[in-house]
C-alpha positions, 0 to 999 in steps of 0.5 A: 500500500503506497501513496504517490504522486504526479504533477503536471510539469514533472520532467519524468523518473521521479520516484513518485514522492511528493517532492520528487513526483512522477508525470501522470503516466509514470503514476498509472504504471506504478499504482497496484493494489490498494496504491493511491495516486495523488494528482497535484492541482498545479497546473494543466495536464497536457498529453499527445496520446491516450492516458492508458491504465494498462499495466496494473490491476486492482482487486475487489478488496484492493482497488487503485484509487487515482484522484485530483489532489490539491497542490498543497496536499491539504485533500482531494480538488479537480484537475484539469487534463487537456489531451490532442488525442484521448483522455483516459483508457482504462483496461485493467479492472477495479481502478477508481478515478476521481476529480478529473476533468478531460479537455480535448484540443485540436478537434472532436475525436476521441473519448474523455473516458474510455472503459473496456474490455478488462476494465470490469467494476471500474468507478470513476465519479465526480469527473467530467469530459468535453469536446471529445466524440464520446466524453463517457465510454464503456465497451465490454465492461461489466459492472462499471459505474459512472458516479456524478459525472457531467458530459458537455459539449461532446458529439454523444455524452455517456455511451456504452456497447456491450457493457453492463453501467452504472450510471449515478447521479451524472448530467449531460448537456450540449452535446451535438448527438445524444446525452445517453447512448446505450447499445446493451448488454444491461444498464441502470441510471439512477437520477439522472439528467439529460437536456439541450442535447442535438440528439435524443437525450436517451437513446436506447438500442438493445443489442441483438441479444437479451438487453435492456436498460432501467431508468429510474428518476431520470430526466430528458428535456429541453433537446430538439429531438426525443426526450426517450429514442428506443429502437424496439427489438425483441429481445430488449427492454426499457423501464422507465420509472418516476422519470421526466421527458418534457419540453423535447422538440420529438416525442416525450417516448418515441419507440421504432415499433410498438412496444411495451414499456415496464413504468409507472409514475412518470411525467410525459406531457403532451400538452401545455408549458412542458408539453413535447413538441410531437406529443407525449408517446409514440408506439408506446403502451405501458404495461400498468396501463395494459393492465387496467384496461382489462379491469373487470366492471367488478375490480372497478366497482371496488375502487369507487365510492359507495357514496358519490361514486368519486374514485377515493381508492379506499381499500378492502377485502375484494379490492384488488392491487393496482391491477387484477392481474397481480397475485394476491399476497400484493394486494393490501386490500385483504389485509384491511378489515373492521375491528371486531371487538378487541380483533380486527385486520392488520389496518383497521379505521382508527375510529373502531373498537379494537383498532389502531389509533394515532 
C-alpha cells in the first residue's frame, strides 16, 4: 500500500514522492493494489496520446484509487487534463478515478473516458469530459459505474456497447448527438439528467441479444429531438420509472415499433408549458396501463365510492392491487378489515373498537 504522486510539469523518473513526483503516466504504471495516486492541482495536464491504465490491476478488496489532489496536499480538488488525442483508457479492472476533468484540443475525436474490455467494476465519479466524440465510454465492461459525472459539449455524452453501467447521479448537456447512448448488454441510471442535447437525450438500442436498460428518476428535456429514442427489438427492454421527458422538440417516448414499456409514475406531457413538441408517446403502451384496461366492471366497482361514486381508492377485502392481474399476497386490500371487538385486520379505521389509533 503506497501513496504517490504526479504533477503536471514533472520532467519524468521521479520516484513518485511528493517532492520528487512522477508525470501522470509514470503514476498509472506504478499504482497496484490498494496504491493511491495523488494528482497535484498545479497546473494543466497536457498529453499527445491516450492516458492508458494498462499495466496494473486492482482487486475487489484492493482497488487503485487515482484522484485530483490539491497542490498543497491539504485533500482531494479537480484537475484539469487537456489531451490532442484521448483522455483516459482504462483496461485493467477495479481502478477508481476521481476529480478529473478531460479537455480535448485540436478537434472532436476521441473519448474523455474510455472503459473496456478488462476494465470490469471500474468507478470513476465526480469527473467530467468535453469536446471529445464520446466524453463517457464503456465497451465490454461489466459492472462499471459512472458516479456524478457531467458530459458537455461532446458529439454523444455517456455511451456504452456491450457493457453492463452504472450510471449515478451524472448530467449531460450540449452535446451535438445524444446525452445517453446505450447499445446493451444491461444498464441502470439512477437520477439522472439529460437536456439541450442535438440528439435524443436517451437513446436506447438493445443489442441483438437479451438487453435492456432501467431508468429510474431520470430526466430528458429541453433537446430538439426525443426526450426517450428506443429502437424496439425483441429481445430488449426499457423501464422507465418516476422519470421526466418534457419540453423535447420529438416525442416525450418515441419507440421504432410498438412496444411495451415496464413504468409507472412518470411525467410525459403532451400538452401545455412542458408539453413535447410531437406529443407525449409514440408506439408506446405501458404495461400498468395494459393492465387496467382489462379491469373487470367488478375490480372497478371496488375502487369507487359507495357514496358519490368519486374514485377515493379506499381499500378492502375484494379490492384488488393496482391491477387484477397481480397475485394476491400484493394486494393490501385483504389485509384491511373492521375491528371486531378487541380483533380486527392488520389496518383497521382508527375510529373502531379494537383498532389502531394515532
Amino acid at each position: 500500500m503506497a501513496t504517490y504522486y504526479s504533477k503536471h510539469n514533472a520532467g519524468g523518473g521521479g520516484v513518485g514522492s511528493e517532492p520528487d513526483p512522477f508525470t501522470f503516466q509514470e503514476g498509472l504504471d506504478t499504482t497496484t493494489s490498494l496504491d493511491e495516486l495523488r494528482v497535484l492541482n498545479t497546473g494543466v495536464y497536457v498529453g499527445a496520446a491516450a492516458w492508458d491504465v494498462d499495466q496494473e490491476a486492482g482487486a475487489s478488496d484492493a482497488p487503485i484509487l487515482i484522484q485530483g489532489w490539491a497542490s498543497d496536499d491539504s485533500g482531494p480538488d479537480d484537475v484539469t487534463m487537456q489531451n490532442s488525442a484521448h483522455g483516459i483508457f482504462c483496461s485493467r479492472p477495479f481502478v477508481e478515478f476521481s476529480r478529473l476533468h478531460m479537455v480535448k484540443t485540436g478537434g472532436v475525436a476521441g473519448e474523455g473516458f474510455e472503459l473496456t474490455t478488462g476494465s470490469d467494476r471500474c468507478i470513476v465519479r465526480s469527473c467530467s469530459a468535453t469536446g471529445f466524440a464520446r466524453g463517457f465510454y464503456g465497451i465490454n465492461a461489466h459492472g462499471a459505474v459512472w458516479v456524478d459525472c457531467e458530459a458537455f459539449a461532446n458529439t454523444t455524452g455517456f455511451s456504452s456497447d456491450t457493457a453492463t453501467m452504472l450510471y449515478y447521479y451524472c448530467r449531460a448537456h450540449d452535446n451535438t448527438g445524444a446525452g445517453f447512448l446505450s447499445g446493451g448488454l444491461f444498464g441502470t441510471a439512477v437520477r439522472c439528467i439529460s437536456w439541450d442535447n442535438g440528439g435524443d437525450e436517451w437513446d436506447i438500442t438493445p443489442s441483438s441479444v437479451q438487453s435492456g436498460i432501467h431508468l429510474v428518476g431520470c430526466i430528458g428535456a429541453l433537446g430538439t429531438a426525443d426526450g426517450l429514442g428506443y429502437t424496439h427489438h425483441a429481445n430488449g427492454w426499457v423501464t422507465v420509472i418516476n422519470c421526466i421527458f418534457a419540453r423535447c422538440g420529438g416525442h416525450g417516448i418515441d419507440a421504432s415499433a410498438a412496444t411495451f414499456v415496464p413504468g409507472f409514475g412518470n411525467l410525459i406531457p403532451a400538452a401545455g408549458a412542458d408539453a413535447n413538441t410531437a406529443g407525449s408517446t409514440n408506439n408506446v403502451t405501458f404495461f400498468m396501463d395494459a393492465l387496467k384496461a382489462n379491469l373487470t366492471a367488478a375490480q372497478i366497482a371496488a375502487w369507487l365510492s359507495v357514496v358519490d361514486g368519486a374514485e377515493d381508492f379506499r381499500l378492502g377485502a375484494t379490492s384488488d392491487a393496482l391491477a387484477g392481474a397481480w397475485p394476491s399476497f400484493l394486494d393490501i386490500g385483504p389485509l384491511q378489515a373492521e375491528a371486531a371487538g378487541a380483533g380486527g385486520g392488520l389496518l383497521v379505521h382508527p375510529g373502531m373498537s379494537g383498532g389502531a389509533r394515532g
